[in-house]
N, C-alpha and C positions, 0 to 999 in steps of 0.2 A: 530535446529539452532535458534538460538537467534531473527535474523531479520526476521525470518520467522514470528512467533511469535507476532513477534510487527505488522508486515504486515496483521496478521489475525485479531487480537484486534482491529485496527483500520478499516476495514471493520466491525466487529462487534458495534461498535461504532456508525456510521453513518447509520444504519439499518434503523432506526426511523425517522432521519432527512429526507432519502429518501425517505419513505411513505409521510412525511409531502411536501417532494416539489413535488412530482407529484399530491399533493393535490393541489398547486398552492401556496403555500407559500414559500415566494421567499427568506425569511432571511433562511429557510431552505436550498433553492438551494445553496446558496449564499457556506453556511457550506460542502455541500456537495461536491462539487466542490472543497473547498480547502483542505478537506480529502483525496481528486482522486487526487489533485499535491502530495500531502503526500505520498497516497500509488505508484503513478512511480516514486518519486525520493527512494523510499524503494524495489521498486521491482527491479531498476537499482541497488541499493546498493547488492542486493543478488547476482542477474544474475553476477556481475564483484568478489565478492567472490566465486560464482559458477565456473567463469574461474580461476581465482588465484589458487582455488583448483586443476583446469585440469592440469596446465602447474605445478606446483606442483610435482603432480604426473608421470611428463610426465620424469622430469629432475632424479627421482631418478630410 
């Protein structure tokens, strides 16, 4: 799945910015944090294709 994918990449992304804020650099936190809105507005995006699929499957 396509969003999957994108949802893994951008956890893979912000690897390094994480080491850097819990080193105490805060333009790092700053990043990381709006990657984590990034990845639940992507993890909601799955999870509601996840249902569309179930009812989907449910109608045929």
């Amino acid at each position: 799945m396509e969003s999957f994918d994108k949802l893994k990449s951008m956890l893979a992304e912000i690897e390094e910015d994480l080491a850097k804020a819990e080193g105490g650099n805060k333009a790092a936190g700053v990043r990381v944090r709006k990657v984590m809105q990034d990845v639940k507005d992507a993890a909601q995006e799955i999870r509601v294709k996840i249902l569309d699929m179930n009812k989907t499957e449910e109608k045929a």
